[in-house]
TITOR-181355 format. One record per residue (C-alpha): residue in three letters; z, x, y. Coordinates in steps of 0.25 Angstrom, whole numbers, padded with zeros to 4 digits, always signed. Layout:
<recs>
ALAZXY ...
</recs>
This chain:
<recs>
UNK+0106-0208-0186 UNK+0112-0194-0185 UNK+0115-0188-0197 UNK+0128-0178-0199 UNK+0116-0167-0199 UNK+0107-0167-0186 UNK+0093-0171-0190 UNK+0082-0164-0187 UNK+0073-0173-0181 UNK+0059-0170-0173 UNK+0056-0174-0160 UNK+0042-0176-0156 UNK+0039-0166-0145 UNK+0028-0158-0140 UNK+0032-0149-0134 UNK+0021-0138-0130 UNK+0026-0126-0124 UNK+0022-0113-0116 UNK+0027-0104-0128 UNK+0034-0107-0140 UNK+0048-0108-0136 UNK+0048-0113-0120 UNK+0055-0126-0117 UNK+0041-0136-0112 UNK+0044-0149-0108 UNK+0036-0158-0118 UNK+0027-0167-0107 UNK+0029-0182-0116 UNK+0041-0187-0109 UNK+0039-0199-0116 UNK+0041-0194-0128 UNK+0054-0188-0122 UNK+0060-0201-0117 UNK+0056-0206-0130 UNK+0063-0197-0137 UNK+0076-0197-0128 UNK+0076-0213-0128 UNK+0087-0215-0138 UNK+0099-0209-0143 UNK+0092-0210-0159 UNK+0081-0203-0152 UNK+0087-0192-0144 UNK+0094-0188-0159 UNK+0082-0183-0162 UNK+0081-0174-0150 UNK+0093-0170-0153 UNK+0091-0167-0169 UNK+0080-0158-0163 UNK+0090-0149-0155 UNK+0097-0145-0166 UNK+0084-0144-0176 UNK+0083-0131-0171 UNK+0095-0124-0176 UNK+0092-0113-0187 UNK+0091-0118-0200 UNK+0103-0112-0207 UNK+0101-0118-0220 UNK+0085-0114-0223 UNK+0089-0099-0231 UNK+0076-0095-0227 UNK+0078-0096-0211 UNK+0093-0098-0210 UNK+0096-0086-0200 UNK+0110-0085-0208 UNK+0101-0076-0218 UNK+0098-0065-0206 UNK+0109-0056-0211 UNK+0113-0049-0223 UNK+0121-0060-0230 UNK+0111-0067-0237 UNK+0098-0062-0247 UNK+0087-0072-0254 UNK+0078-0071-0265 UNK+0070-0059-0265 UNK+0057-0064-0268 UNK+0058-0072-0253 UNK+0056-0057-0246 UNK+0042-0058-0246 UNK+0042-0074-0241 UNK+0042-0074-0226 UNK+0047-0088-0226 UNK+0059-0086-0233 UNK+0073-0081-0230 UNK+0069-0076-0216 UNK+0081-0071-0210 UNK+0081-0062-0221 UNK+0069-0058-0218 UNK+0073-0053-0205 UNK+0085-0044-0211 UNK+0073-0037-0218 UNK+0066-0035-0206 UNK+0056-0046-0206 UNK+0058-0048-0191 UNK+0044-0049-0184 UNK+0039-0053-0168 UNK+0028-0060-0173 UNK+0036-0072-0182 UNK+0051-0069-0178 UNK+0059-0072-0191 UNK+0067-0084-0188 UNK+0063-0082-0173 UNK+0070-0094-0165 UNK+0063-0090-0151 UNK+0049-0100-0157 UNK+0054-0102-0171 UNK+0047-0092-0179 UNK+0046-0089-0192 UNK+0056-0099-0197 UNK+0064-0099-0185 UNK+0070-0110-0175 UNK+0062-0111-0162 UNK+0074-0112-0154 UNK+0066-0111-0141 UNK+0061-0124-0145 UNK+0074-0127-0149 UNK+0081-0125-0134 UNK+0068-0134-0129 UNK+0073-0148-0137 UNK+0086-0145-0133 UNK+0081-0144-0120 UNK+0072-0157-0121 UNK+0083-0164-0127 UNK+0094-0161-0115 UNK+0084-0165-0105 UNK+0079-0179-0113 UNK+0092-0185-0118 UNK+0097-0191-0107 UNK+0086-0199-0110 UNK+0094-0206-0122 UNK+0099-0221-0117 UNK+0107-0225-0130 UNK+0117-0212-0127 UNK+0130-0213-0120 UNK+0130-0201-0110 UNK+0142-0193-0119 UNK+0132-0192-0129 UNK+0120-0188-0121 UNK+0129-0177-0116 UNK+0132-0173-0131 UNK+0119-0173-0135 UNK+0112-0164-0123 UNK+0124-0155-0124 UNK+0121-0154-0138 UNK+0106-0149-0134 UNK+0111-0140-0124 UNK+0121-0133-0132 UNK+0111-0131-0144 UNK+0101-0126-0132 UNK+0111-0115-0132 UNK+0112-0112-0144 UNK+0097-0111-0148 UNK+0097-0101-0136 UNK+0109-0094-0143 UNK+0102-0092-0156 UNK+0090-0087-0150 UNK+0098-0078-0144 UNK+0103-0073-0155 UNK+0090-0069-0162 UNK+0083-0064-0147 UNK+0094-0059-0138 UNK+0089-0062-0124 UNK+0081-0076-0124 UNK+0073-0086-0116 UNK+0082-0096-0111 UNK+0078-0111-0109 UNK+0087-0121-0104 UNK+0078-0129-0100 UNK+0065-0135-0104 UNK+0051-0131-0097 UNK+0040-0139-0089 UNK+0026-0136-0093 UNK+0022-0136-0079 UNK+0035-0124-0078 UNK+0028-0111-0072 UNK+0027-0099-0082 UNK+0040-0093-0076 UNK+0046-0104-0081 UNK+0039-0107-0095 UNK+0040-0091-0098 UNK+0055-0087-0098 UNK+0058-0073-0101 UNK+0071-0069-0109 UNK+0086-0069-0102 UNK+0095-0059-0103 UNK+0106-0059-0115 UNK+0118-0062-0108 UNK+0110-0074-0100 UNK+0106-0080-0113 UNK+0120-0079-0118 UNK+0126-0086-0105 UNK+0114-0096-0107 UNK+0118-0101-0120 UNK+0135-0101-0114 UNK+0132-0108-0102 UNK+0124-0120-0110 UNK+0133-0120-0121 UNK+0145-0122-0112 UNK+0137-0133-0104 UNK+0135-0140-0117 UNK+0148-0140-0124 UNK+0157-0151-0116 UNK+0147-0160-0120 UNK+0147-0158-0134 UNK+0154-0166-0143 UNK+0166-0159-0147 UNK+0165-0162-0162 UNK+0151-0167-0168 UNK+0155-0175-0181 UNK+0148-0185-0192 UNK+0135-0186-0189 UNK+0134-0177-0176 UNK+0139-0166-0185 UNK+0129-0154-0182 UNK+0130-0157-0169 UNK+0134-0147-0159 UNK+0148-0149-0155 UNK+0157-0144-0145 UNK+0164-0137-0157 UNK+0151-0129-0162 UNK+0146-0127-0148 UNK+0159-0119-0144 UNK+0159-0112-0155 UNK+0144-0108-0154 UNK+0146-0104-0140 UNK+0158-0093-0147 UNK+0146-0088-0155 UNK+0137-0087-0143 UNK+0149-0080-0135 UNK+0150-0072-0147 UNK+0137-0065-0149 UNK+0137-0062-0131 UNK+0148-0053-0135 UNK+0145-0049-0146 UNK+0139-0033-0146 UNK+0123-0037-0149 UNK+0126-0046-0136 UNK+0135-0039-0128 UNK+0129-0025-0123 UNK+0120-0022-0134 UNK+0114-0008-0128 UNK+0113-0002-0141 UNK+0101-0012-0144 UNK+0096-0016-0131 UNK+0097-0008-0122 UNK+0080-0007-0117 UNK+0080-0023-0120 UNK+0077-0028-0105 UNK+0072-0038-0098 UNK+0059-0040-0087 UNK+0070-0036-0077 UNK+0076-0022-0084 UNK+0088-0031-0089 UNK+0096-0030-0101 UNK+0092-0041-0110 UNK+0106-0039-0118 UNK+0119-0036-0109 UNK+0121-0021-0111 UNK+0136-0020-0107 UNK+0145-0024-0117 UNK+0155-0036-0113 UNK+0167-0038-0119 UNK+0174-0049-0112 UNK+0161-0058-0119 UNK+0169-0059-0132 UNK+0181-0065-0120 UNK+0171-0078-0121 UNK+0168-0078-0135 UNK+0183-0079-0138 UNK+0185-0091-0126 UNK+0174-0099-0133 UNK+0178-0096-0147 UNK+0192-0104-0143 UNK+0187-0114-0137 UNK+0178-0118-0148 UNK+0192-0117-0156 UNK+0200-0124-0149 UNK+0189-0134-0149 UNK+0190-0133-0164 UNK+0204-0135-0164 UNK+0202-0148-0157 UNK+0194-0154-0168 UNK+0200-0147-0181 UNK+0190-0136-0182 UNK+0194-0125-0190 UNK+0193-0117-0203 UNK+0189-0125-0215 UNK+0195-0126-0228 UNK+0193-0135-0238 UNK+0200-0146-0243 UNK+0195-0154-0253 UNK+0197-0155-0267 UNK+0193-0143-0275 UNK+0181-0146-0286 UNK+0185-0149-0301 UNK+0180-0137-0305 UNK+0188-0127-0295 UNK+0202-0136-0299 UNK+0205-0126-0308 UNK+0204-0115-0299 UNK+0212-0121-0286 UNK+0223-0124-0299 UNK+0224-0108-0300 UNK+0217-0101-0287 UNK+0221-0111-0278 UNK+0222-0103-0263 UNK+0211-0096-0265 UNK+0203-0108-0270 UNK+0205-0115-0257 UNK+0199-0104-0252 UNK+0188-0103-0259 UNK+0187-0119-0257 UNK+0188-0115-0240 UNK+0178-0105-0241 UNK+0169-0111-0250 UNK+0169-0126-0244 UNK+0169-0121-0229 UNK+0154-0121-0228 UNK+0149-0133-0236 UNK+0159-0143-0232 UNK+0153-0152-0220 UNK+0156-0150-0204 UNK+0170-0145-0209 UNK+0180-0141-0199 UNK+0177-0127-0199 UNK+0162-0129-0196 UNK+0158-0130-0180 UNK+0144-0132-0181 UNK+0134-0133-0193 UNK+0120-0133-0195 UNK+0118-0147-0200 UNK+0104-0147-0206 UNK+0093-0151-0199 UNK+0081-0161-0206 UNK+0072-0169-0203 UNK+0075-0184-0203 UNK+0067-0189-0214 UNK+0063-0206-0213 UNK+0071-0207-0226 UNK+0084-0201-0221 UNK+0082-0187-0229 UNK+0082-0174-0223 UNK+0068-0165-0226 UNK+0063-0153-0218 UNK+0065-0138-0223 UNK+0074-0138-0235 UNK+0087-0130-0234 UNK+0089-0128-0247 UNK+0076-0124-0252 UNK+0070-0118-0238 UNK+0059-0127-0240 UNK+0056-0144-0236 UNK+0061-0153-0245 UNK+0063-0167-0244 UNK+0077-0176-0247 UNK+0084-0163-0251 UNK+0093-0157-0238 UNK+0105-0154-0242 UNK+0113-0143-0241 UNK+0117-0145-0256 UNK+0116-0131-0258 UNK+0114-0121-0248 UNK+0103-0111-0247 UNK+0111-0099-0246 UNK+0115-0096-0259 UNK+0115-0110-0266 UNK+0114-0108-0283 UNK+0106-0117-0288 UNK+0108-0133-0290 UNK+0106-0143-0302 UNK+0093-0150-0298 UNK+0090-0159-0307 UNK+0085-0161-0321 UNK+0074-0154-0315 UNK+0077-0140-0315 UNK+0063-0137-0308 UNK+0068-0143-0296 UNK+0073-0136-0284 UNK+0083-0146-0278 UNK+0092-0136-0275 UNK+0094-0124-0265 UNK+0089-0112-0270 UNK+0099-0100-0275 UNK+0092-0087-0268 UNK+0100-0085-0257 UNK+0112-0076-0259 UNK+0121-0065-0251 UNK+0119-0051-0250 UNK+0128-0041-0257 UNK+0132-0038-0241 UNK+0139-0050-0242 UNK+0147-0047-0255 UNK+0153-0037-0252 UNK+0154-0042-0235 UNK+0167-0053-0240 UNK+0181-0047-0241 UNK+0189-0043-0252 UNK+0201-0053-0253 UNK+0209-0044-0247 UNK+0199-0047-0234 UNK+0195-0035-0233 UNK+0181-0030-0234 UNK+0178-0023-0246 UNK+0178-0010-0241 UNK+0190-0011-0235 UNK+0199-0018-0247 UNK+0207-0006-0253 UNK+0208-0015-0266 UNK+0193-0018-0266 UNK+0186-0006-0275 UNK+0172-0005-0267 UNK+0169+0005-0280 UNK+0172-0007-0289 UNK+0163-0017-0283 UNK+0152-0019-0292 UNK+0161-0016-0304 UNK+0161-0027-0315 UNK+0174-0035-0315 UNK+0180-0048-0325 UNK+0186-0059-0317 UNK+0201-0062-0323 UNK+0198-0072-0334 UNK+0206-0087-0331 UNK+0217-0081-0342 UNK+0220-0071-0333 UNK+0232-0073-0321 UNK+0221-0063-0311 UNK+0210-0075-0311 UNK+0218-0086-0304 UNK+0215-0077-0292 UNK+0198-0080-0295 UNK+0198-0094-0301 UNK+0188-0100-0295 UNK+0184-0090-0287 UNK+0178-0079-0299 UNK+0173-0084-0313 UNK+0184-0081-0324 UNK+0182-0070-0332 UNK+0169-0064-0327 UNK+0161-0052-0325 UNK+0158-0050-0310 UNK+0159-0037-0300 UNK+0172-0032-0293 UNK+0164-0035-0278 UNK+0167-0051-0281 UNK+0182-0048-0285 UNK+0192-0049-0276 UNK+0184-0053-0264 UNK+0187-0064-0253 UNK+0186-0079-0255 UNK+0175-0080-0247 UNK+0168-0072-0256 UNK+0170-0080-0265 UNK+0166-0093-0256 UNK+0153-0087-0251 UNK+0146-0080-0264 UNK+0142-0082-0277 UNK+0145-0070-0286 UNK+0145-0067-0300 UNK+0156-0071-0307 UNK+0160-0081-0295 UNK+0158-0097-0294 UNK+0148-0103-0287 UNK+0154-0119-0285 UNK+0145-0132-0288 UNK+0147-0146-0288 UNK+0153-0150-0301 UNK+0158-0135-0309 UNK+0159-0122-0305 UNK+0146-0111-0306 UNK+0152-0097-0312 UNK+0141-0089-0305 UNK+0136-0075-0309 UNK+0123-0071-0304 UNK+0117-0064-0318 UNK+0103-0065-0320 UNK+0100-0076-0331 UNK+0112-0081-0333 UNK+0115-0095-0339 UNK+0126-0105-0341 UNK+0134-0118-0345 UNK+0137-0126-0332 UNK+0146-0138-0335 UNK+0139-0153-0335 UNK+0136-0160-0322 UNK+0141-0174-0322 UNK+0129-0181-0326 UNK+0129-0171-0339 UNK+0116-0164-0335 UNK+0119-0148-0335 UNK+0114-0141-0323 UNK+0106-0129-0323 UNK+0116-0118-0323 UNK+0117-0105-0316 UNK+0125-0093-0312 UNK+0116-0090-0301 UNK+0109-0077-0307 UNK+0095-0074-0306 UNK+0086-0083-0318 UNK+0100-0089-0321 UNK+0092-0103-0322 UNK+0078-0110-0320 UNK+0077-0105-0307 UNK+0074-0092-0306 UNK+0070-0087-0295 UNK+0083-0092-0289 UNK+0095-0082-0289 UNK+0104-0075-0280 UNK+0097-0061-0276 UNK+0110-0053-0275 UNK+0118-0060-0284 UNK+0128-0066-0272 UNK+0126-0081-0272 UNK+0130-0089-0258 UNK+0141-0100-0259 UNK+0144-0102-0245 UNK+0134-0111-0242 UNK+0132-0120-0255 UNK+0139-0134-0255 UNK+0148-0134-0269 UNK+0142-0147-0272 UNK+0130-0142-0272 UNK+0128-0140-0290 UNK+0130-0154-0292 UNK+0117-0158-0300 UNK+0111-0166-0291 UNK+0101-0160-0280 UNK+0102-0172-0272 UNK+0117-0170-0270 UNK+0118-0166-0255 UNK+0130-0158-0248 UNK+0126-0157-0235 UNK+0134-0147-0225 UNK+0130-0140-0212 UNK+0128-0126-0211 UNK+0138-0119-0201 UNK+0133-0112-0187 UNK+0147-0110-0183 UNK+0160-0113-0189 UNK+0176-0113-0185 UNK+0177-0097-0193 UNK+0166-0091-0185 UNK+0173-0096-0172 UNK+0187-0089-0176 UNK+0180-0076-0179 UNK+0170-0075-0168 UNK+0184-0076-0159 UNK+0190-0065-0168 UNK+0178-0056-0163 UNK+0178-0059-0149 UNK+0195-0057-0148 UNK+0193-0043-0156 UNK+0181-0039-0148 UNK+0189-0043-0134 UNK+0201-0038-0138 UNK+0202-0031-0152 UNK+0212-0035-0164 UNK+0222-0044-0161 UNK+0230-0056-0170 UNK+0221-0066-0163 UNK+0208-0060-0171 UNK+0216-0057-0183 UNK+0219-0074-0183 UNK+0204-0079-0182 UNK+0200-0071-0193 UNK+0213-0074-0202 UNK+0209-0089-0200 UNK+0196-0085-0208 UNK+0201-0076-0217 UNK+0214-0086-0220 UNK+0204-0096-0224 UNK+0196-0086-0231 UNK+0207-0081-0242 UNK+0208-0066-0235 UNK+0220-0060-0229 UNK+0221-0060-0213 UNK+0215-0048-0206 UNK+0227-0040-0204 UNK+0234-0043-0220 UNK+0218-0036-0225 UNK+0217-0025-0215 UNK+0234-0019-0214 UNK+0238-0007-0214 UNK+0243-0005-0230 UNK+0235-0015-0235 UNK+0221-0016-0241 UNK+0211-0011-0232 UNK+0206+0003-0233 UNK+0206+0004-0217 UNK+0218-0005-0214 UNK+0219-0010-0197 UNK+0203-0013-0195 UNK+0207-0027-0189 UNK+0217-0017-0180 UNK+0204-0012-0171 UNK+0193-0019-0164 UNK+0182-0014-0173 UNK+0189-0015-0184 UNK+0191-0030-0182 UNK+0176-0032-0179 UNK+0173-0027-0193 UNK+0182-0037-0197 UNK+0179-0049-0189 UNK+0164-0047-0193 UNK+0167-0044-0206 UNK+0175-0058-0205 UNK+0162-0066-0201 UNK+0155-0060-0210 UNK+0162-0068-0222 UNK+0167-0078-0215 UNK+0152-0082-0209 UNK+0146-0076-0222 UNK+0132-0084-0222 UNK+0134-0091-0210 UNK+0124-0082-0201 UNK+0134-0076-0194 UNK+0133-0061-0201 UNK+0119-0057-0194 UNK+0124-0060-0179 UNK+0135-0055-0182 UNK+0131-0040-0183 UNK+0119-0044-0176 UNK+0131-0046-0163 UNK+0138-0033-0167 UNK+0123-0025-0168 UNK+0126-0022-0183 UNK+0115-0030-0188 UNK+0103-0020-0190 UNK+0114-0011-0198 UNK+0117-0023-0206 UNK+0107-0030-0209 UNK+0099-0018-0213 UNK+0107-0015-0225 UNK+0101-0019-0238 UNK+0104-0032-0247 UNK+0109-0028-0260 UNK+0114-0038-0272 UNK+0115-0038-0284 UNK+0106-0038-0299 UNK+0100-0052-0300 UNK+0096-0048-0313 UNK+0109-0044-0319 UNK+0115-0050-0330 UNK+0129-0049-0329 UNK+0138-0043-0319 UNK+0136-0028-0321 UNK+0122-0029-0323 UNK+0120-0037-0309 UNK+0129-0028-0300 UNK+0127-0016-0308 UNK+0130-0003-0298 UNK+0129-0013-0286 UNK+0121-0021-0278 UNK+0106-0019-0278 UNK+0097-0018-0267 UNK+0090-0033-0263 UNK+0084-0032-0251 UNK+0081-0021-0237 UNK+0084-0026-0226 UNK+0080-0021-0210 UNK+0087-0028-0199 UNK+0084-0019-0186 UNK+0088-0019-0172 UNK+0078-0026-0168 UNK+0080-0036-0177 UNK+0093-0041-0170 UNK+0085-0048-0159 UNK+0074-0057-0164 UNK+0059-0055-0159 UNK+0053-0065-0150 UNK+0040-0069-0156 UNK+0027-0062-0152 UNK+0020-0075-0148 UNK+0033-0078-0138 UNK+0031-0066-0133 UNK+0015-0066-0131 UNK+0017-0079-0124 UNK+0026-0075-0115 UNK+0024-0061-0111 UNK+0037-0059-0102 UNK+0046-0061-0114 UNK+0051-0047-0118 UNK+0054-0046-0134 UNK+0067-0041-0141 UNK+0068-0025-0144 UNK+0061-0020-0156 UNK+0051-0032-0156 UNK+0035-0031-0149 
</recs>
């Protein structure tokens, strides 16, 4: 039976090849009709199509760490297994073992080559299947040729030019045929179009219940935005100032080497149909709109607005396939005999069996009650956390960024400041959002919601199942958390380093990650699972991808100004013509008033909006400000400081270098693809 998350199930297929990514036709066409024979069957065929997908949740191979969003433990640097994205930020990257290379699936990796050549067996063998109807069949193939698409999208993003294989090969096939070189940019990118829109009409429109996870027509719209979005997007789109000597057998330009502006004309055409789409099926900006847990009653009682805020921001990610969410990574396991998912771990990076939730998140999770056995490790572990970049990236709650907030003191940042006491008129505005009464830094006052959504700070709230966590990140702190139902008191924790038995568990730069970690998660009981999928693409992304492309076509206009005001509506923070008028609180009013100006704004936007979501690194990667970037250092602050002004003291200290070159931005085909296959020519920079 199909589960609400795709199962990852292995076929049985040897499949011997030329090298390690061409599409070879296995020779046991038995084992094919076999396999194809029923609709129970041919389920797993399809499993293994999207098996393939990046594994978003594993902290140490998720490509949402490439960036500078996210910083681990620091005794993981020397440990090549661990936290690999960040390891290419440092400079890691290599020809011999590509760090999550996709081309063969090195070093950690999805072979995605191997990927495109199930989806290829799969199209060609499911017609097999006698117990479908012909509406399904159709579904399920288009399913395959869409994610075939995709998978040569993602590849794409991390090689630029690839090898493109429709189709699978024939041993027998002549050398010409088993040895492809690489196409031309603008023919991958009109590759991937063509086969997405071949695909789409035979999508289900909406993929609900237990085909959740499924591509849909929804999703595949708006990934086919995104797709549109990166071929005009600058990296993409005339991209002399990087490769211009990058050429083909042939003297050709890999990468186009004119800019064309009418491409963001077709990114704004798919961007409203996949809306419109939405619009047809109730798709749209989530809020939330349950009840609000005991302990925050008192809080919506006096700080109602900005609760509900902080309740649509805080729920948005964690609550299942909600309205806003177009297509989610769904977990992909291995179908045990009893029923229980097994296979890498997500929230420990490592196997372990009849625990696969996502209870609490990877990124950033504090840690949970395990047990009466404190020695346990039932739990996610708390070592992930944001960069100081990121503390300072969310706007003020004027929606301004710092820098640009005439009431924001920039000179004032790491000054010690007392939160109004619940005696005093001035904490209404904070209840629930700032402990009552405490030390913190002026940089976490007066901030965004979001902000306050996303991080876990000193002197903020970090939310559990049954009370509230008053959170400050001191070293060796302690404290009284209220009784669990049962009676038992859990093992309590502000989230500071040696705060607890755990010790080697702590936030490196004091920033703690909400985002992704379910409330319910501190409920005393390991066992307890909230399962939610991960978002690839969501109904925000889709409004602000169309922003771009209407500023980059065409400049300012209302019509930009109104996509991003639906975000920043739901986020708490003026429109963008109320923070940026002339007269009012911006120290260079009218930025939204000219095209480059907007662009800050717009990526600025995605930024928070998509905090997390691995959105950041393509996004300066497409605008060619990656190497600038992401070659800033990662700064934090004390983790041994115990109290507020010991652990800011006169700022952020340093935490780690990183290098992020231009070579970096296109990932190197492996050495042993290229020794197989001599005609291959490799990315610049790389041997």
């Amino acid at each position: 039976m199909k589960k609400i998350i795709i199962l990852w199930i292995f076929t049985v297929l040897a499949l011997p090849s030329c090298t390690n990514y061409l599409d070879v036709v296995p020779d046991d066409t038995e084992t094919l009709e076999t396999l194809y024979a029923t609709k129970e069957s041919a389920w797993n065929g399809l499993s293994k199509v999207y098996s393939y997908l990046p594994q978003i949740p594993d902290r140490d191979v998720s490509p949402w760490t490439l960036g500078d969003e996210y910083f681990g433990r620091k005794d993981y640097e020397t440990d090549q297994s661990r936290l690999i994205g960040m390891r290419i930020m440092r400079g890691f990257q290599n020809e011999s073992s590509p760090l999550l290379g996709y081309w063969s699936g090195t070093s950690y990796g999805k072979p995605l080559y191997e990927a495109i050549r199930q989806c290829n067996i799969f199209m060609e063998n499911i017609h097999r299947v006698t117990n479908m109807i012909d509406q399904e069949k159709e579904d399920w193939n288009a399913q395959a040729k869409f994610m075939k698409a995709y998978y040569h999208f993602l590849l794409m993003q991390q090689y630029g030019p690839i090898v493109i294989r429709d189709q699978t090969i024939s041993l027998e096939a002549p050398k010409e045929e088993l040895y492809v070189n690489r196409s031309k940019l603008e023919d991958c990118f009109d590759y991937v179009i063509r086969a997405m829109d071949e695909a789409i009409p035979f999508l289900k429109e909406q993929a609900v219940l237990e085909d959740a996870g499924q591509i849909d027509r929804i999703g595949a719209l708006a990934i086919k935005a995104r797709v549109l979005l990166f071929r005009a997007s600058p990296f993409y789109n005339g991209n002399v100032d990087y490769y211009s000597t990058f050429m083909d057998h042939d003297g050709q330009h890999f990468f186009p080497q004119t800019y064309d502006q009418s491409k963001w004309k077709d990114v704004i055409d798919a961007c409203d149909a996949a809306l419109e789409l939405c619009a047809d099926y109730n798709k749209g900006l989530y809020t939330y709109e349950g009840e609000p847990y005991r302990f925050d009653r008192e809080f919506f009682d006096v700080n109602e607005e900005r609760m509900k805020t902080l309740y649509d921001l805080r729920t948005m990610i964690i609550s299942p396939w909600n309205k806003e969410l177009l297509w989610g990574y769904s977990h992909i396991l291995l179908n045990n005999s009893d029923g229980i998912g097994g296979g890498r771990n997500i929230l420990h990076g490592r196997t372990q069996i009849r625990f696969w939730s996502v209870m609490q998140s990877v990124f950033g999770a504090l840690q949970g009650y395990s047990g009466d056995n404190d020695d346990t490790e039932n739990f996610a572990n708390q070592n992930l956390c944001a960069t100081y970049a990121m503390a300072e990236r969310y706007y003020t709650q004027n929606g301004l960024p710092i820098s640009e907030d005439m009431e924001f003191d920039e000179n004032a940042k790491y000054y010690e400041f007392t939160v109004p006491d619940t005696t005093e008129l001035e904490y209404r505005h904070w209840a629930g959002y700032m402990q009552p009464d405490v030390e913190t830094i002026y940089l976490f006052m007066n901030r965004e919601p979001r902000f306050y959504a996303n991080l876990g700070v000193s002197g903020s709230y970090w939310r559990g199942h049954y009370f509230l966590i008053p959170l400050n990140m001191y070293f060796s702190t302690s404290g009284t958390a209220p009784l669990l139902r049962d009676g038992k008191t859990p093992l309590y924790q502000f989230g500071g380093r040696e705060s607890w038995r755990k010790r080697e568990d702590f936030f490196e730069t004091c920033i703690g990650i909400q985002k992704f970690v379910h409330p319910e998660s501190y409920s005393g009981n390991w066992t307890r699972m909230q399962r939610y999928p991960y978002p690839i693409i969501r109904y925000a992304d889709l409004l602000l991808m169309k922003a771009e492309a209407l500023n980059e076509l065409e400049g300012p206009s209302q019509a930009v100004y109104d996509l991003l005001n639906q975000v920043r509506k739901r986020a708490g923070i003026p429109t963008v013509e109320e923070s940026w008028q002339t007269l009012g609180k911006a120290r260079n009013p009218g930025q939204h008033l000219n095209q480059e100006g907007l662009r800050e704004i717009i990526l600025q936007e995605r930024g928070i909006e998509l905090a997390f979501e691995g959105s950041r690194f393509y996004d300066m990667l497409r605008y060619k400000r990656a190497p600038r970037e992401f070659s800033r250092p990662i700064y934090g602050f004390n983790t041994m400081g115990v109290d507020i002004g010991d652990q800011v003291g006169t700022g952020p200290e340093l935490k780690q270098i990183r290098n992020f070159t231009i070579t970096d931005c296109l990932w190197p085909i492996p050495i042993s693809e290229m020794n197989i296959q001599g005609g291959l020519i490799q990315n610049p920079g790389w041997r």
